[in-house]
C-alpha positions as a Python dict, from the first residue, in 0.01 Angstrom:
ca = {
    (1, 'X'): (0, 0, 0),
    (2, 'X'): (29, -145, -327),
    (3, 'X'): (-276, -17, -435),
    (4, 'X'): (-245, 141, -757),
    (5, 'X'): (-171, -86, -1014),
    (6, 'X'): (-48, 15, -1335),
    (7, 'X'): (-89, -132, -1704),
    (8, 'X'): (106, 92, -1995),
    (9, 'X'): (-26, -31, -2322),
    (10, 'X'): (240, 128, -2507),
    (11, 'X'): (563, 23, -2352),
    (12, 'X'): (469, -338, -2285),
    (13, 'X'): (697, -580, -2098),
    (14, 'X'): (822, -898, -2168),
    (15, 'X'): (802, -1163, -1904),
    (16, 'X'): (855, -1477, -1982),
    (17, 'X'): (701, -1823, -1986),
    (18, 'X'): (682, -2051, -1669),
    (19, 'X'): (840, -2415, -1767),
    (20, 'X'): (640, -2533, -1426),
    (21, 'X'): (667, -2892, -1408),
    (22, 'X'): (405, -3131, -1370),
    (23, 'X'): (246, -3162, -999),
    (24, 'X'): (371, -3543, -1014),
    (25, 'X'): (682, -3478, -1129),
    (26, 'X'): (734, -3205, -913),
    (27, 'X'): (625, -3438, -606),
    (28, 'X'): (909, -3655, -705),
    (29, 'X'): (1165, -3419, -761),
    (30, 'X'): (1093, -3265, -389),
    (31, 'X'): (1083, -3633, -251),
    (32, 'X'): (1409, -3652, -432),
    (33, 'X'): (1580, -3398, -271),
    (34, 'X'): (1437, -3537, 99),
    (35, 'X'): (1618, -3834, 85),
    (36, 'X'): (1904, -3686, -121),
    (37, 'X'): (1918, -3448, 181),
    (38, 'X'): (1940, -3684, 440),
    (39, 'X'): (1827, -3446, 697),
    (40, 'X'): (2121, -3153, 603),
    (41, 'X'): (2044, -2887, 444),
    (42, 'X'): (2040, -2898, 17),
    (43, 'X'): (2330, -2729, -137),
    (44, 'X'): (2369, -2675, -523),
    (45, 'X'): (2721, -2904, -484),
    (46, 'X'): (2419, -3205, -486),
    (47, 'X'): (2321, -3097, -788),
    (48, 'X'): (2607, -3164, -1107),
    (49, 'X'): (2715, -2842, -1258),
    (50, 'X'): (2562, -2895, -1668),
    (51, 'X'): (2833, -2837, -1911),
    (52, 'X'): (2674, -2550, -2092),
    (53, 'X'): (2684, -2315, -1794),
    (54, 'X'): (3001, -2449, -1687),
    (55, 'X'): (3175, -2234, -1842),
    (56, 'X'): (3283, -1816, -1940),
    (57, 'X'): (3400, -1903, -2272),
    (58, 'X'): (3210, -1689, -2548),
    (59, 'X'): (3031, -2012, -2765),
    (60, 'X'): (3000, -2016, -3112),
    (61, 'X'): (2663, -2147, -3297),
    (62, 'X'): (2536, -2142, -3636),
    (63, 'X'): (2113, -2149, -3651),
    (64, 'X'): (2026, -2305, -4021),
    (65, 'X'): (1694, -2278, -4188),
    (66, 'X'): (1413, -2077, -4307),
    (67, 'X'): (1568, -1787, -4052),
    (68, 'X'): (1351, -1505, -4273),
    (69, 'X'): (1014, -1708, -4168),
    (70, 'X'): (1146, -1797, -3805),
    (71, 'X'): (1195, -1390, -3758),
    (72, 'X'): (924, -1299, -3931),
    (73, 'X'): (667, -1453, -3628),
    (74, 'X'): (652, -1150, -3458),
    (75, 'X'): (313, -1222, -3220),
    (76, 'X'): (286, -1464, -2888),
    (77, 'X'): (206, -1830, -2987),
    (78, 'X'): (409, -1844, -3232),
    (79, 'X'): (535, -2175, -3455),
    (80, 'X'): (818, -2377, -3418),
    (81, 'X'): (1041, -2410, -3715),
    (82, 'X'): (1299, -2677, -3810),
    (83, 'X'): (1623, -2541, -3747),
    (84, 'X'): (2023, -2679, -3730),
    (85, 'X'): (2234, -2570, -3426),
    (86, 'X'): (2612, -2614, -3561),
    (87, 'X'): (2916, -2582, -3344),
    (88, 'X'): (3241, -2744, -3262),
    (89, 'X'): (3354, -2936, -2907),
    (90, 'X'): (3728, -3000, -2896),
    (91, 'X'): (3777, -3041, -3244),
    (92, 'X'): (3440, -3218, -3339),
    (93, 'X'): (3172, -3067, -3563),
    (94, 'X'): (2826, -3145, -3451),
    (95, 'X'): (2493, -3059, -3628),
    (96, 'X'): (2222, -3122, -3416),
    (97, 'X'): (1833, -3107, -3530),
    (98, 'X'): (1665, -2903, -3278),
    (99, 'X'): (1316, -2653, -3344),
    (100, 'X'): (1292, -2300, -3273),
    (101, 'X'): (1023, -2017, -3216),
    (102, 'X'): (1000, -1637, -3163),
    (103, 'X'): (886, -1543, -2773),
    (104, 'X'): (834, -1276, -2558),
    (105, 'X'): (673, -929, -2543),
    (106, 'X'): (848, -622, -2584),
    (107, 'X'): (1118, -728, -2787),
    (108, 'X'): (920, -956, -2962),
    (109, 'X'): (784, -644, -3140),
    (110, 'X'): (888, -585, -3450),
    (111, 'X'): (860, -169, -3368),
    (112, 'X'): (1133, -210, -3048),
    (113, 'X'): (1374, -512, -3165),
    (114, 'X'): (1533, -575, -3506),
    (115, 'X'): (1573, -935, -3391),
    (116, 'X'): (1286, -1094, -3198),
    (117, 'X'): (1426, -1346, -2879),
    (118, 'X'): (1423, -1715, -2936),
    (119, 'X'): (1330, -2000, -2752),
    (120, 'X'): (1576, -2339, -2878),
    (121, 'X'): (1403, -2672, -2824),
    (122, 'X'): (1581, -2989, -2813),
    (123, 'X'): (1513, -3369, -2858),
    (124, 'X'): (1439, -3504, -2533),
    (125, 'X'): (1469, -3873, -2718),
    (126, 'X'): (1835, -3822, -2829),
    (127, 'X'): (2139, -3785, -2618),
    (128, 'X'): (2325, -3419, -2691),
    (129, 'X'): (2682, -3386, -2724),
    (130, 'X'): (2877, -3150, -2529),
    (131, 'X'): (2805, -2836, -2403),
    (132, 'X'): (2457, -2933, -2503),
    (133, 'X'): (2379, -3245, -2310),
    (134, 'X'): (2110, -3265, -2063),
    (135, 'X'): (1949, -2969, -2200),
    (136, 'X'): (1575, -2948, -2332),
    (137, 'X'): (1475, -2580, -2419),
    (138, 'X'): (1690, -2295, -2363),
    (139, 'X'): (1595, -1919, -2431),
    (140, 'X'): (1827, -1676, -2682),
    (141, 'X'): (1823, -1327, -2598),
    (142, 'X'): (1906, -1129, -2935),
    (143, 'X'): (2066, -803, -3030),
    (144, 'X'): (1770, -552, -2982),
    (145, 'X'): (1904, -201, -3110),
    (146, 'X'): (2256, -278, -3055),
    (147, 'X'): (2520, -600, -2981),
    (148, 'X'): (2685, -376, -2716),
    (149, 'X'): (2363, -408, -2525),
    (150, 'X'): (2331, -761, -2539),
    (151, 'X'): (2707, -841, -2365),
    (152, 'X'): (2575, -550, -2108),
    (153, 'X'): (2241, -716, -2022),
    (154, 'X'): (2487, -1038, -2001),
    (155, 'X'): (2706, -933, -1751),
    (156, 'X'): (2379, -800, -1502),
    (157, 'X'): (2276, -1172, -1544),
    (158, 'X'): (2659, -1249, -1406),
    (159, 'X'): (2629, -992, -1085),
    (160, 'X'): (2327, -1119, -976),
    (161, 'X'): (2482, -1528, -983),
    (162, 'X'): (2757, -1331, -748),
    (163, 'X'): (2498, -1212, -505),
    (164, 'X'): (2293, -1508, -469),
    (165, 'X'): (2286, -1868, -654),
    (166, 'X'): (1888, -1826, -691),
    (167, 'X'): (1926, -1655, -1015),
    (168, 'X'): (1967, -1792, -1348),
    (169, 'X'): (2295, -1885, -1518),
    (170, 'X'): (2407, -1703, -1829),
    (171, 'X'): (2622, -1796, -2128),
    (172, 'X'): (2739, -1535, -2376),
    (173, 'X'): (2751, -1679, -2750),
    (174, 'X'): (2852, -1525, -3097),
    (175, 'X'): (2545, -1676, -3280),
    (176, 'X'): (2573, -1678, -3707),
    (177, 'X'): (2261, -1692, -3881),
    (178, 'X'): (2217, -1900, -4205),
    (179, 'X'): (1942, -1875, -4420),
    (180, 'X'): (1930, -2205, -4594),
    (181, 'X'): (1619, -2109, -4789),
    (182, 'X'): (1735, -1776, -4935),
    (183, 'X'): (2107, -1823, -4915),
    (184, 'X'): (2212, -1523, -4665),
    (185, 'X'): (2448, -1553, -4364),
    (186, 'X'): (2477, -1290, -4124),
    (187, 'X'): (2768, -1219, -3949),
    (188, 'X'): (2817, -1324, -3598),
    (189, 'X'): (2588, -1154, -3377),
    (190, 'X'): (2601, -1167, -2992),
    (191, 'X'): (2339, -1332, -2760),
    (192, 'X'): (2274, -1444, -2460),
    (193, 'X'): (2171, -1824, -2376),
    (194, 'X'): (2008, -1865, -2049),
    (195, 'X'): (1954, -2169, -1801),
    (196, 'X'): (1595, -2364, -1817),
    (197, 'X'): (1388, -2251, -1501),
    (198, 'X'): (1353, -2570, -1369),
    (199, 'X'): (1683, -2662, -1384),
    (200, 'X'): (1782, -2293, -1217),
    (201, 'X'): (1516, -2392, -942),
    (202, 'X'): (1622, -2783, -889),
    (203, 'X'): (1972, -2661, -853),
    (204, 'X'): (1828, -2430, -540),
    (205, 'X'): (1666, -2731, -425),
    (206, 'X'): (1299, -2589, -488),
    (207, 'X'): (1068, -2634, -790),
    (208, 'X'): (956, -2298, -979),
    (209, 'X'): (574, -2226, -817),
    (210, 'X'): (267, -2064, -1015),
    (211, 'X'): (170, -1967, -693),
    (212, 'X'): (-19, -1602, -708),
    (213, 'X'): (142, -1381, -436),
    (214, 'X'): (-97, -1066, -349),
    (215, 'X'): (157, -899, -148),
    (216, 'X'): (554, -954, -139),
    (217, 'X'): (570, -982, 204),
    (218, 'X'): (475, -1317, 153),
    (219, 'X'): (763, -1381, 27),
    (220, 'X'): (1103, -1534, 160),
    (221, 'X'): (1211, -1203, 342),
    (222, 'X'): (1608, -1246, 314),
    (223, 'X'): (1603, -1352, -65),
    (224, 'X'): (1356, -1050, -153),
    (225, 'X'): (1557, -816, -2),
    (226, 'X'): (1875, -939, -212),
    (227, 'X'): (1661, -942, -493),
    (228, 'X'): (1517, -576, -455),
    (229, 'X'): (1872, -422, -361),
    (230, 'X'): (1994, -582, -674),
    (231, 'X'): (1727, -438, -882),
    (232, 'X'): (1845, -109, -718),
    (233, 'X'): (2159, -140, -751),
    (234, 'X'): (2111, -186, -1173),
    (235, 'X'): (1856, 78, -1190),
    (236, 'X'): (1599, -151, -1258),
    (237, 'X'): (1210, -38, -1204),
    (238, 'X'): (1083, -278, -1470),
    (239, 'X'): (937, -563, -1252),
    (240, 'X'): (721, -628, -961),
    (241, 'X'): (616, -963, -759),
    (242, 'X'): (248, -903, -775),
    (243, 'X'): (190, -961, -1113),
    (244, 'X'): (539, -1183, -1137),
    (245, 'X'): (648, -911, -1392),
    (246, 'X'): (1023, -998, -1436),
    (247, 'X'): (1023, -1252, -1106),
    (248, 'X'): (1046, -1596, -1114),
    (249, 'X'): (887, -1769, -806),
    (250, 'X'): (1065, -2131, -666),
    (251, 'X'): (1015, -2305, -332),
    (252, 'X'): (1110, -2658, -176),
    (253, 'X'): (733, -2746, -114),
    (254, 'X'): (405, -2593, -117),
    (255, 'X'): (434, -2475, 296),
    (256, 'X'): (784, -2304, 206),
    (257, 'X'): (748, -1954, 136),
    (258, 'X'): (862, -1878, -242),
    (259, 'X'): (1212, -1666, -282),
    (260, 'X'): (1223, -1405, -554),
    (261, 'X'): (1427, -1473, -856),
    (262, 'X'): (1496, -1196, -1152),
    (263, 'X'): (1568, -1214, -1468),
    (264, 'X'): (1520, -1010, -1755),
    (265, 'X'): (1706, -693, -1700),
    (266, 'X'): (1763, -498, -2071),
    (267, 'X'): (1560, -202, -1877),
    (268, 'X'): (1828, -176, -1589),
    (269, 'X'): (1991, 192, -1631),
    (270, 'X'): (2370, -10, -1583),
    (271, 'X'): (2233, -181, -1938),
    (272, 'X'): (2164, 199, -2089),
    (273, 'X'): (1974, 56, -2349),
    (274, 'X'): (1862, 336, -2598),
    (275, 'X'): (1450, 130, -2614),
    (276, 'X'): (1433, 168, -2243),
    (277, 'X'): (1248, 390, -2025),
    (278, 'X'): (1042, 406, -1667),
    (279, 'X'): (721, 377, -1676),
    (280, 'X'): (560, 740, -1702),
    (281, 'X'): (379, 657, -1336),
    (282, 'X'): (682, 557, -1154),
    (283, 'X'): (786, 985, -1252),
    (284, 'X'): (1151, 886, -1307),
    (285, 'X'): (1374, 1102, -1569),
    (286, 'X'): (1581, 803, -1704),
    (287, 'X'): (1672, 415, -1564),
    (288, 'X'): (1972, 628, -1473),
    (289, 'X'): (1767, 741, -1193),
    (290, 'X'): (1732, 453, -926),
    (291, 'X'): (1412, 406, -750),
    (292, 'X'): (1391, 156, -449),
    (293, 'X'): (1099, -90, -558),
    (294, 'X'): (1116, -321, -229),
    (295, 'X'): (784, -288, 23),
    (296, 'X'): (782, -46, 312),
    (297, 'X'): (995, -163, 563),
    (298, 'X'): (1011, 142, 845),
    (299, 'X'): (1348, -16, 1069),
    (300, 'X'): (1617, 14, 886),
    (301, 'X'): (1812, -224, 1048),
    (302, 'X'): (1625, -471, 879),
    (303, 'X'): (1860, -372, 543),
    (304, 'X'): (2247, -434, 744),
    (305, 'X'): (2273, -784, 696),
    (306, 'X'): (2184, -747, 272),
    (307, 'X'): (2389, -407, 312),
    (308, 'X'): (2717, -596, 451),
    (309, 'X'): (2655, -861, 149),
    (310, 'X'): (2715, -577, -97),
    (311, 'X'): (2982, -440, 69),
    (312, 'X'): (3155, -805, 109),
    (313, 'X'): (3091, -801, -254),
    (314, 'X'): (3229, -467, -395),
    (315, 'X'): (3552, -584, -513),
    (316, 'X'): (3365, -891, -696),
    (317, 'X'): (3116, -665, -900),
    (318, 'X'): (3369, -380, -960),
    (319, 'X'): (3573, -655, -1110),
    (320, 'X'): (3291, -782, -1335),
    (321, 'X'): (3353, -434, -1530),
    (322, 'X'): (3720, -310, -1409),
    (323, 'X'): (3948, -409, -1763),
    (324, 'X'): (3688, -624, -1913),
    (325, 'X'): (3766, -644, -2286),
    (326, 'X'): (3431, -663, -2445),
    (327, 'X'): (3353, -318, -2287),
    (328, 'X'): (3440, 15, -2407),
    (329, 'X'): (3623, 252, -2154),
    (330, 'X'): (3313, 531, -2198),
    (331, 'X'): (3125, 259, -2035),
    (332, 'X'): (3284, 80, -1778),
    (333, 'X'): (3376, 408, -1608),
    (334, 'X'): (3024, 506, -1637),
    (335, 'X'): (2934, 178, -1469),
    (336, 'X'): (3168, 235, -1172),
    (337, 'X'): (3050, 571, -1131),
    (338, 'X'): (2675, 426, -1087),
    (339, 'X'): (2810, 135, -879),
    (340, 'X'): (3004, 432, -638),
    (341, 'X'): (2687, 640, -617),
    (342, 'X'): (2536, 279, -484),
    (343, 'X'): (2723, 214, -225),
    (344, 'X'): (2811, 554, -109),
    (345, 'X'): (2414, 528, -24),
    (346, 'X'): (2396, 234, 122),
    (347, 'X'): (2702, 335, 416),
    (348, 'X'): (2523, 701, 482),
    (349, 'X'): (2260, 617, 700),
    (350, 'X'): (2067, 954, 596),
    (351, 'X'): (2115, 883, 236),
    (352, 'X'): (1992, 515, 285),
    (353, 'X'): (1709, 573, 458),
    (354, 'X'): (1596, 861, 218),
    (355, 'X'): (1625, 551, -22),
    (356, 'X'): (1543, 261, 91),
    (357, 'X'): (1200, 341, 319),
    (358, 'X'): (1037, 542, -36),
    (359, 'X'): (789, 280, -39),
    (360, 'X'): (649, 429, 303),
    (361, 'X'): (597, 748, 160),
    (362, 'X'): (221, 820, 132),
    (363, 'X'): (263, 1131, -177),
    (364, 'X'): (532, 921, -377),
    (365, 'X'): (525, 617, -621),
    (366, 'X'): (659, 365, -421),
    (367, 'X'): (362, 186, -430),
    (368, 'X'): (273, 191, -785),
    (369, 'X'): (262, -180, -882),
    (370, 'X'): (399, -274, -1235),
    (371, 'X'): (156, -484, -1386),
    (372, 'X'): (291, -581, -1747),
    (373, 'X'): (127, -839, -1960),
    (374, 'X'): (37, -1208, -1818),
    (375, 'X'): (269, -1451, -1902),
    (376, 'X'): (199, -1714, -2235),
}
């Protein structure tokens, strides 16, 4: 399998940058966690919880500075620009120096996103106040063609930290623009702040690993197969572990096999973002339609134990959605609607295995590869 490998020109893909750590450092932070350890197995209590994920509270910023020049980077490499981050902590203003650049792929064009995604880099030499402290860079997802879509993609990143704790940590913020140079505000825009790799991978006990996987069987089995049934479950085709398209790899030491980790999920059909679409080879209709992207795996029985997670989980995700007040009724019973049609698959065994062994069908696309563009 896995032989034909795909590369669409046209609708590219946006993976994003490994922040790998040095190998010395990374020696360290493994040796660390040994002795931390003390012979019982690492658990993300050993590891403080930092105050900017900490909490569900919708955070407001301001971003200062020559904002028409910072957005106007549209192409990878970009600059770093001097930029303010304003907000308030229990009654304290703070207005901390910080630099920013334009990143990614996809919606870093200007053709697909109105606003490109930032990356916010911090002082390492100066101590940051609250929520900010112990922080270094941190990536800004931006509205795209929509705010709506933004708090969608938002709350994917908050299913997946229900499913399994190696994922990355999401904060939702109402970010105002300031153009210092040209005197134009915006208005408060939504985006999304997400957790440093490293510091999603040190909290998992592991270190994020560059290592090149040829097939994803080499990967930890249980964590792929949460990782893949997730991707299902969202309707998302956009990724694949070949080509780390989408997929983060971390792992405790260089004999430990990596677990998956996914991020990036505005192409999910649960997002219904108007940009996004299947890639022509994968022969899908809409992300509406799910397509099981796992390898072939011919005894089922290898899916019950991730198949009772999910169901031990229902209530949790249904209540991610069920009332939520920054979602529109159209949508959230849309949403539960896709989340019924998931898990009345997964509990018919016919239905599931119609699913969930595609990928060992000879005449279908199961083993089309996504290869997207290599990471900057």
């Amino acid at each position: 399998m896995d032989k034909d490998v795909i590369h669409d020109p046209v609708r590219q893909f946006e993976p994003q940058p490994f922040l790998a750590l040095p190998t010395l450092v990374r020696l360290i932070t493994i040796a660390f966690c040994l002795i931390a350890t003390s012979g019982r197995v690492f658990s993300q209590t050993d590891i403080p919880q930092r105050p900017l994920f900490a909490s569900d509270d919708i955070l407001e910023i301001r971003l200062s500075g020559d904002i028409k020049s910072l957005m106007d980077e549209r192409t990878p490499g970009s600059n770093y620009y001097p930029i303010t981050l304003s907000y308030q902590d229990k009654g304290n203003a703070y207005h901390v120096p910080i630099k920013v650049k334009t990143r990614g792929h996809f919606r870093l064009n200007r053709e697909n996103c109105v606003y490109p995604p930032l990356m916010l880099n911090f002082s390492k030499s100066k101590e940051l106040p609250i929520p900010f402290s112990d922080q270094d860079k941190i990536k800004l997802v931006t509205p795209c063609k929509g705010e709506k879509y933004v708090v969608q993609e938002y709350l994917v990143y908050k299913l997946y930290n229900l499913v399994t704790p190696k994922s990355l940590k999401a904060r939702l913020a109402k970010v105002i623009y300031e153009d210092t140079i040209r005197g134009k505000t915006t208005d408060p825009l939504y985006g999304i702040l997400l957790e440093d790799d490293d510091q999603m991978a040190e909290r998992n006990g592991a270190v994020i690993t560059e290592k090149k996987i040829v097939r994803p069987e080499a990967t930890h089995r249980s964590d792929f197969l949460k990782m893949a049934v997730f991707e299902y479950l969202i309707g998302n085709t956009d990724w694949s572990v070949q080509y780390q398209q989408n997929v983060k790899l971390i792992a405790a030491d260089s004999t430990s096999k990596p677990s998956t980790v996914a991020y990036d999920f505005d192409h999910a059909g649960i997002v219904r973002a108007p940009y996004a679409k299947p890639a022509p080879e994968l022969m899908l209709a809409s992300t509406a339609t799910r397509r099981y992207r796992g390898f072939c795996m011919d005894d089922m029985t290898a899916f019950n134990e991730v198949f009772a997670l999910f169901n031990d989980l229902k209530g949790s995700l249904y209540e991610v959605y069920s009332g939520n007040q920054l979602l529109d009724e159209k949508y959230i019973k849309l949403t539960l609607k896709f989340f019924d049609d998931f898990y009345e698959t997964i509990n018919d065994p016919k239905k599931a295995r119609k699913e969930f062994l595609y990928p060992c069908a000879k005449d279908g696309t199961g083993n089309v590869v996504i290869k997207g563009l290599q990471n900057n």
